[in-house]
N, C-alpha and C positions, 0 to 999 in steps of 0.2 A: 636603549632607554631603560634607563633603572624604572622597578616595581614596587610601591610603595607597600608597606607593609601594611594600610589597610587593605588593599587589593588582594597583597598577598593571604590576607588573612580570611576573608571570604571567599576567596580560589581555593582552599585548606574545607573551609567550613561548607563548604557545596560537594565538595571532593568525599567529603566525611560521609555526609548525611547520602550522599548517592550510593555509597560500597554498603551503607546500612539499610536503606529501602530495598536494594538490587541485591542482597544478602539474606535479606527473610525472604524476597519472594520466589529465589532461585532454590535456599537451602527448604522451602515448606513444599515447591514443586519435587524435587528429587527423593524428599521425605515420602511422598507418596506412591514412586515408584519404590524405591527402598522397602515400604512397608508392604506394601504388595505381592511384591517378589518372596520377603519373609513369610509372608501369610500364606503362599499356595507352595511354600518349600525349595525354593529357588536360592541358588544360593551365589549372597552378593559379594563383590571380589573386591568393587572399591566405589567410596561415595564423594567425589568431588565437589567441591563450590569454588569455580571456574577451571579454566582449560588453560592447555599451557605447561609449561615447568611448574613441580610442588615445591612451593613456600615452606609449607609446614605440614606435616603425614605422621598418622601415628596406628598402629594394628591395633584392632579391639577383637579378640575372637578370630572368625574369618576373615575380617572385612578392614580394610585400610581406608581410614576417613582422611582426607588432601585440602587443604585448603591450598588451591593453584595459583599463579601468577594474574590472569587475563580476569578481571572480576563479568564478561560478560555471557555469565550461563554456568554451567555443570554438569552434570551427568552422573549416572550409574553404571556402572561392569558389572555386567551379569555372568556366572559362568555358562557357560555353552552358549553364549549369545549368538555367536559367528557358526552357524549350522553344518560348516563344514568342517569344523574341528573335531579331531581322535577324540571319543568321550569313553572312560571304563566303564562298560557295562554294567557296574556297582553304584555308578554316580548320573547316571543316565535322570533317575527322577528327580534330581538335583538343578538339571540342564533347564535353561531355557526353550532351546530351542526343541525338547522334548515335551516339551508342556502340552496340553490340550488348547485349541483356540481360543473358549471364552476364559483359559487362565492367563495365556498372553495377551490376551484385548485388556483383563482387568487390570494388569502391571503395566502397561502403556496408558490405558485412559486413567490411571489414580494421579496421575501427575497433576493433569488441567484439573482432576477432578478435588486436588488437595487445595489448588489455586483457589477453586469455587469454595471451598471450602474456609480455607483462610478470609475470605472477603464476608462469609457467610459469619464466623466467628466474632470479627470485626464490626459488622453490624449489630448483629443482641448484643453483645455488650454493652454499644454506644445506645442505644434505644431502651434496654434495661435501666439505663441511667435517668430516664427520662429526658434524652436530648432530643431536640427532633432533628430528622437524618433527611439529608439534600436527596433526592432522588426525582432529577428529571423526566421526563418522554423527550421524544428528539424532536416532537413538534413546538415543544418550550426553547428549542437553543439553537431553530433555524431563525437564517433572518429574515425574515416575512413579517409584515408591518402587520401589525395587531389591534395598534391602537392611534391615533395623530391627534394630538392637541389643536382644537381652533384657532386658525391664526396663527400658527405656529411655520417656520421655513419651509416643512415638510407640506402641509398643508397648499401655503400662497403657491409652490412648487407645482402641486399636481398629484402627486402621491395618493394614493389609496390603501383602504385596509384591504388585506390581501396579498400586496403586493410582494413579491420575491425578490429580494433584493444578493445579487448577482456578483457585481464588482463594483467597488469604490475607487475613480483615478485608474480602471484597467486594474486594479488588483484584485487576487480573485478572495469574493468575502462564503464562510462558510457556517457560521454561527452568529449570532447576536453580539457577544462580545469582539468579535471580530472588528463586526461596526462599528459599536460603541467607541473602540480604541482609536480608530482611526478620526471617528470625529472631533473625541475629546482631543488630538492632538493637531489637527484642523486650524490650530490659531483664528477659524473665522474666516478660513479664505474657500472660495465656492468649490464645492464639490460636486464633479462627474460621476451620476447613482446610474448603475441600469440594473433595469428590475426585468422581472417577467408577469405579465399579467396575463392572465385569459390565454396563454399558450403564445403571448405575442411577447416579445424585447422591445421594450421601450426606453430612453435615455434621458432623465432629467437633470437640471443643472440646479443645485441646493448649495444655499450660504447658512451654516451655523450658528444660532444666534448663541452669544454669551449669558451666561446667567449666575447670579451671586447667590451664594448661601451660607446660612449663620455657620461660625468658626472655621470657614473656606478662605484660605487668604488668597486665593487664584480663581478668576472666573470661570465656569463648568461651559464648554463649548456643546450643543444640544440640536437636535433637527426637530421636536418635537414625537419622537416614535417612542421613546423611553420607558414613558408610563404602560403596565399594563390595561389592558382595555378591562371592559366593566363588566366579565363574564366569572357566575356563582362557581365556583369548584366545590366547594364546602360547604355546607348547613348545618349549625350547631343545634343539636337535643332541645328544644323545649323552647327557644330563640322567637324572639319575634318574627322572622325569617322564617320559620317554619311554622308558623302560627298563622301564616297568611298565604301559606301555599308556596313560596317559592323552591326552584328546585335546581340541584346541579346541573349545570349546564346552562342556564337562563341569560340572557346578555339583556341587561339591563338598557335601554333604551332612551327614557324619557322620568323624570320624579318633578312633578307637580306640572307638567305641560315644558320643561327645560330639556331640550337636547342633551345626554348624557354621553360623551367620548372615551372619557378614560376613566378610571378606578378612582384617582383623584378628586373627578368633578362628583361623583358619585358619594364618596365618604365625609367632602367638605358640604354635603348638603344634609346628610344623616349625620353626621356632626353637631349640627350645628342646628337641630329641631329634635331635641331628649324627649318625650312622650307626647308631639304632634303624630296625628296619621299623615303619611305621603302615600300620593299615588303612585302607583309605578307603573310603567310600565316595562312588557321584558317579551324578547323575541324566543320562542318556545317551539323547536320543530318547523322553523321558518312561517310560525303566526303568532301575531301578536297577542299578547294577555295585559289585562290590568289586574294590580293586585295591590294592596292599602295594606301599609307596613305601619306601625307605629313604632321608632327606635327606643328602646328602654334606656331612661335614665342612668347614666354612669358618670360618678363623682369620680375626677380623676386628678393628679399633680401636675401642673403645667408650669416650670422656671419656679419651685415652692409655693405657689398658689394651688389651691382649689380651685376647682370647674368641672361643670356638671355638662357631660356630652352627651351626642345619643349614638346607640350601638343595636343593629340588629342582627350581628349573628352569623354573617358568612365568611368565608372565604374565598381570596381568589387568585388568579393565574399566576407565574412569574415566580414563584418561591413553594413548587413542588416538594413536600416535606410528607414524611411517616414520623409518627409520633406514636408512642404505645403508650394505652392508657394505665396501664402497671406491668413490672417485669415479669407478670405471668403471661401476658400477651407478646412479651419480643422475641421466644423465636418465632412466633408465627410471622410477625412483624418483620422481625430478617430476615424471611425466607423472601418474603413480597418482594424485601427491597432488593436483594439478591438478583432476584428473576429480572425484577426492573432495570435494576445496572446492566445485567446478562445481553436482555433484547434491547438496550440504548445503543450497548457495543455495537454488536451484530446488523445491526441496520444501520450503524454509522460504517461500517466495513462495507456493508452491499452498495449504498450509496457511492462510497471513495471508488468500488471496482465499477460501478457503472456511469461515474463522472459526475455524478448530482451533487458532488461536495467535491474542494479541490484535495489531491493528495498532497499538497503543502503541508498539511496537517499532521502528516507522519514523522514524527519525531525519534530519536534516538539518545543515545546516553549525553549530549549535554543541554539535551532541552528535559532528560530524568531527573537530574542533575541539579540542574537550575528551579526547577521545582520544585525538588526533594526540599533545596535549599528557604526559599521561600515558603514551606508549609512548616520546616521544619523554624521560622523564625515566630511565626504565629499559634504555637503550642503543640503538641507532645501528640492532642487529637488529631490536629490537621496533618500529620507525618502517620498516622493510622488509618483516615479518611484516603490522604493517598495510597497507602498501600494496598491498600482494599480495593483500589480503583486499580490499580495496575495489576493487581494480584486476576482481575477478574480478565483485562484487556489480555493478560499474560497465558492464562488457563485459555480464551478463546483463539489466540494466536496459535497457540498448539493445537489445536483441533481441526486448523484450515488443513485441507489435502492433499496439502504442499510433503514431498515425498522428501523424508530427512527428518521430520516436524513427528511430534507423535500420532496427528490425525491421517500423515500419510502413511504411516506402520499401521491403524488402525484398518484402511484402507487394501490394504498388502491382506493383511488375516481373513477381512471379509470375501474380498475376491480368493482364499484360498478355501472359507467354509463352501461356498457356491461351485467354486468349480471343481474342490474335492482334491485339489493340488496346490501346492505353493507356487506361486508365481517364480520365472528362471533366473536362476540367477545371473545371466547375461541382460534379462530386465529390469531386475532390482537394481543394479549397478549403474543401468543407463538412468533412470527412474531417478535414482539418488544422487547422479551427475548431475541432471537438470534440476531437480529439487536443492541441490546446494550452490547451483550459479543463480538462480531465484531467489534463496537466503541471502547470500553476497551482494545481489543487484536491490535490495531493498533496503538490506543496513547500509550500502553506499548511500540509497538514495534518504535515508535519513537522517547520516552523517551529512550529506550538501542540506539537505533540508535547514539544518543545526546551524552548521557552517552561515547560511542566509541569514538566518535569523539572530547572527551575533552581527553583522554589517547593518542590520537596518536600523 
């Protein structure tokens, strides 16, 4: 079967942008090991960006910089890496493997440590600019019902907020978006939810209703969970909001004696009353409070019309964002978001090894690939917003104590500061035998991951 040359051409254009994402964040880890080794006197023999046969090699000084065949990874040659090698006596502080401990932990950990770094850079910039910068919690991207519209499928269903929502049709769901895709492409025909409530599995049967919206030329297939629920994240300075006492964390309840469910029902009622008082009420520490909001008048552009709405001043769940209020505040502002991305990882890892999310999720070079491609169609940021993400996944992936990995070398030195000896090298070997059939058995199982995910 012939390949059309549009296909061909975004086969080309995915291929491109992936050797480019998987290229900075290969060549900025190695960079840190490189520099490292320079900095405590170590001296580097060659800096590759991938493995394999050299493409292209050239000597600068010592050191022979390779760009290799295989684009998945790289490395650094250290001299005296291999501790059983003849060293001259004259080149001994030269060696790695003559180094003191915390000078080899620092040349091992600058790699993840360049990654975290890179992702760190990539944020103040974006946030200097004055953009505001996506930065979830993991409890915004599970899927656990938050919020259900009245009367909605979800709802007549039986559904409740709280509910953990498990697998959709037996597939297993791990995020929000997970579900969302699966319903948006539902055509409408019933769907098999099972949730967990209260420590119990329960199985409900849900039909998605369709719904139109202005410049949609296709109906939006919907369960009613969508909306976020009616809980304050935010309170703006001086806000009527904060004039009346409300406070982060408050879930809105009730405004003028009306059940309030979701964000929506909540903002079309302050909407739509510019300087009336509304009552509220808001559940605070599991009791209830009232508190009398007046929304301040705001003239606004609606389709070139004027219209005077009301606004009082919060924010809320579902669009986790850092925003700096001038570029003297972004790097402190990078650092937050940094840490943020950091522990989203890391608890998304603990999860995947203890089964709370499915390891479906583990992807490899052509769901990078396909991403790369897709961010990179939506501007220049979003292929830096990913790198930044992967650069951070990349730096935590080397840090597991997986033996082969930099976290498992970092592992090898501690147990040699403690017990005052290097571990055997009949251990090391077995060590980095299992630790490299462990590397193999995960890029396999991310390569079938990938593999799935082009059949579905």
């Amino acid at each position: 079967m012939a390949l059309s040359p549009d296909f061909l051409y975004l086969l080309a254009q995915k291929l491109w942008w992936f050797l480019v994402v998987l290229g900075v964040l290969v060549a900025f880890h190695e960079l840190g090991h490189f520099l490292a080794a320079r900095a405590v006197g170590v001296k580097v023999l060659k800096f590759s960006i991938g493995f394999g046969p050299k493409l292209l090699g050239r000597r600068v000084g010592e050191t022979e910089y390779v760009l290799s065949v295989i684009p998945l990874g790289g490395y650094v040659k250290l001299f005296g890496e291999d501790g059983s090698e003849a060293i001259d006596p004259h080149e001994r502080q030269r060696s790695f493997a003559h180094q003191s401990i915390p000078k080899k932990m620092l040349i091992v950990g600058a790699g993840p440590g360049f990654n975290f770094l890179l992702s760190y850079v990539i944020f103040t910039v974006w946030l200097a600019t004055g953009s505001p910068l996506f930065v979830p919690s993991f409890s915004d991207l599970l899927p656990t019902v938050q919020a259900i519209s009245p009367g909605s499928p979800a709802d007549r269903a039986g559904l409740h907020v709280g509910d953990r929502i498990v697998t959709v049709n037996g597939q297993d769901i791990a995020t929000q978006n997970d579900l969302y895709a699966i319903v948006a492409q539902s055509r409408g025909e019933p769907l098999t939810i099972e949730v967990i409530r209260s420590g119990k599995t329960m199985t409900f049967r849900v039909t998605p209703e369709a719904r139109t919206f202005p410049n949609e030329p296709e109906p939006v297939y919907v369960l009613g969970i969508e909306e976020p629920p009616p809980v304050v994240t935010g309170v703006m300075p001086d806000s009527p909001a904060e004039v009346a006492g409300l406070e982060v964390g408050d879930r809105i309840v009730e405004i003028e004696g009306r059940p309030i469910h979701t964000w929506v029902e909540m903002t079309e009622i302050v909407r739509g009353n510019p300087g009336r008082p509304l009552r509220f009420v808001v559940q605070r520490h599991g009791e209830r409070r009232a508190v009398t909001v007046t929304p301040a008048p705001t003239t606004v552009t609606v389709d070139g019309q004027s219209q005077t709405i009301g606004r009082i001043g919060i924010m809320g769940p579902g669009r986790s964002a850092v925003q700096s209020e001038s570029p003297f505040w972004a790097p402190w502002d990078g650092l937050k978001a940094t840490w943020a991305w950091c522990e989203l990882t890391v608890v998304g890892v603990y999860k995947m090894f203890t089964g709370e999310i499915s390891s479906k999720n583990i992807g490899g070079p052509i769901m990078i690939a396909s991403v790369s491609g897709e961010a990179a169609e939506q501007g220049l940021s979003n292929v830096l917003f990913l790198i930044a993400i992967l650069s951070i996944n990349l730096g935590i992936l080397n840090l597991l104590p997986i033996p082969i990995l930099d976290g498992g070398h970092l592992v090898f030195f501690a147990y040699e500061a403690i017990a005052r000896r290097p571990l055997g090298e009949r251990q090391r070997e077995v060590a980095q035998q299992i630790g490299l059939a462990l590397l193999i058995s995960i890029m396999l199982y991310a390569f079938w991951n990938d593999f799935m995910r082009l059949l579905e």
